[in-house]
C-alpha positions in Angstrom: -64.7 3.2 -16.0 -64.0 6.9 -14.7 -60.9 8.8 -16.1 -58.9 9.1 -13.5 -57.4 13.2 -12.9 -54.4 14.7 -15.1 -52.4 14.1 -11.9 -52.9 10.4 -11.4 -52.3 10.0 -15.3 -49.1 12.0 -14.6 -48.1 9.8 -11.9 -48.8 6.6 -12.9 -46.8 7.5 -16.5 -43.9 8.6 -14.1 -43.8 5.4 -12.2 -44.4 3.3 -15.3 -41.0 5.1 -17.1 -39.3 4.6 -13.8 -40.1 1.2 -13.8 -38.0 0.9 -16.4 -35.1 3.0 -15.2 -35.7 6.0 -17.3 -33.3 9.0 -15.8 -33.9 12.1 -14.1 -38.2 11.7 -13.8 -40.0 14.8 -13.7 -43.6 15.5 -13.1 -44.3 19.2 -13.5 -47.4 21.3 -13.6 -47.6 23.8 -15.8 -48.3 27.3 -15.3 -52.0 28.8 -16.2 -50.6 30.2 -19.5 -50.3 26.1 -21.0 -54.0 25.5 -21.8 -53.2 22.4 -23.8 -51.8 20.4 -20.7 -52.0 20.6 -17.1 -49.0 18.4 -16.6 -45.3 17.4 -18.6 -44.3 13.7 -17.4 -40.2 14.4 -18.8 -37.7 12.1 -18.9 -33.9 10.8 -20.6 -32.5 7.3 -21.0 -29.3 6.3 -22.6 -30.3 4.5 -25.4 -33.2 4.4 -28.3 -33.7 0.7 -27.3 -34.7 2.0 -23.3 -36.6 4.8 -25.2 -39.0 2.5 -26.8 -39.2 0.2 -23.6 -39.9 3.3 -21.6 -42.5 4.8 -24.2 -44.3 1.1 -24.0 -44.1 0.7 -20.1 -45.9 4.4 -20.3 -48.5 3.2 -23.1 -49.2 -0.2 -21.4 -49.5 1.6 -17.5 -51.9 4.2 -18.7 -54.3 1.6 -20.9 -54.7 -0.1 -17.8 -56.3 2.5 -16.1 -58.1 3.8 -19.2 -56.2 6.0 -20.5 -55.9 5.8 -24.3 -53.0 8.0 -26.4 -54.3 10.6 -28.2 -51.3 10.8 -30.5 -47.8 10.3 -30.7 -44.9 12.5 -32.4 -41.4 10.6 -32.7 -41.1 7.0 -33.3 -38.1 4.1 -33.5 -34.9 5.8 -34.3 -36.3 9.1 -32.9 -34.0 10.3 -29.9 -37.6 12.1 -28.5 -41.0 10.9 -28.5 -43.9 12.9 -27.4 -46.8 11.1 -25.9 -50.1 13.1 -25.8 -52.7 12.3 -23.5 -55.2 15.6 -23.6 -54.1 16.8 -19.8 -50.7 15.3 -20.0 -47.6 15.1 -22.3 -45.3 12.8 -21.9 -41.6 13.4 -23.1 -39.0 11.1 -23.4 -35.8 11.9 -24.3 -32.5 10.6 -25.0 -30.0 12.2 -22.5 -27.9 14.4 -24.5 -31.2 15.8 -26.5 -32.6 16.6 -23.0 -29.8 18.1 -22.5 -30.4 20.0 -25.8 -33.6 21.1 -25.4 -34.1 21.4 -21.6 -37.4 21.8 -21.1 -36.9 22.1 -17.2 -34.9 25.5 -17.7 -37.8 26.6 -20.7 -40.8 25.6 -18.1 -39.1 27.0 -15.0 -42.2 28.0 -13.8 -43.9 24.7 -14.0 -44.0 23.3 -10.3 -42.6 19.9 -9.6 -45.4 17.4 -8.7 -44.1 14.4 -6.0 -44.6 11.0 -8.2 -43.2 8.4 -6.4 -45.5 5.8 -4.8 
């Protein structure tokens, strides 16, 4: 099976944490400057319980195209998880640490990237 590119992996972990009504989904691509990742999949949900639905709608999604984690920072209880893929990182927040650490506002020279299907 082919890896598919950073920007499929992006979008298909953006659907996958829609699917499961994660808040607020952003697909950026990062500037030149971020050699670790072409792309940050980022987004919030209200609760740790949607957190870890979201972060296993994302894992799932991705292992069916072939995709397999490379690591993950955060776990349960955590109110952010970081899911690394190589090309893409995967953030998922609880709102109010979103809020907190804003990583729209820190990137603001990322460019959005369109997600939805």
């Amino acid at each position: 099976m082919t890896q598919p590119s950073a920007v499929r992996i992006a979008q298909v972990a953006a659907r996958a944490a829609d699917s499961k009504k994660a808040d607020n989904v952003q697909v950026l691509k990062m500037p030149e400057v971020m050699v670790e990742a072409e792309f940050f999949v980022i987004c919030s949900a209200q609760t740790q319980v949607q957190v870890r639905v979201i972060v296993d709608a994302v894992n799932d999604a991705l292992h069916k195209e072939g995709v397999e984690l490379l690591r993950q920072e955060g776990g349960p209880g955590n109110s952010w998880i970081l899911l690394d893929y190589g090309a893409v990182i995967v953030h998922v927040f609880l709102e109010e640490d979103r809020h907190y650490y804003d990583l729209e506002r820190l990137w603001a020279d990322a460019q959005p990237v369109a997600w939805h299907a």
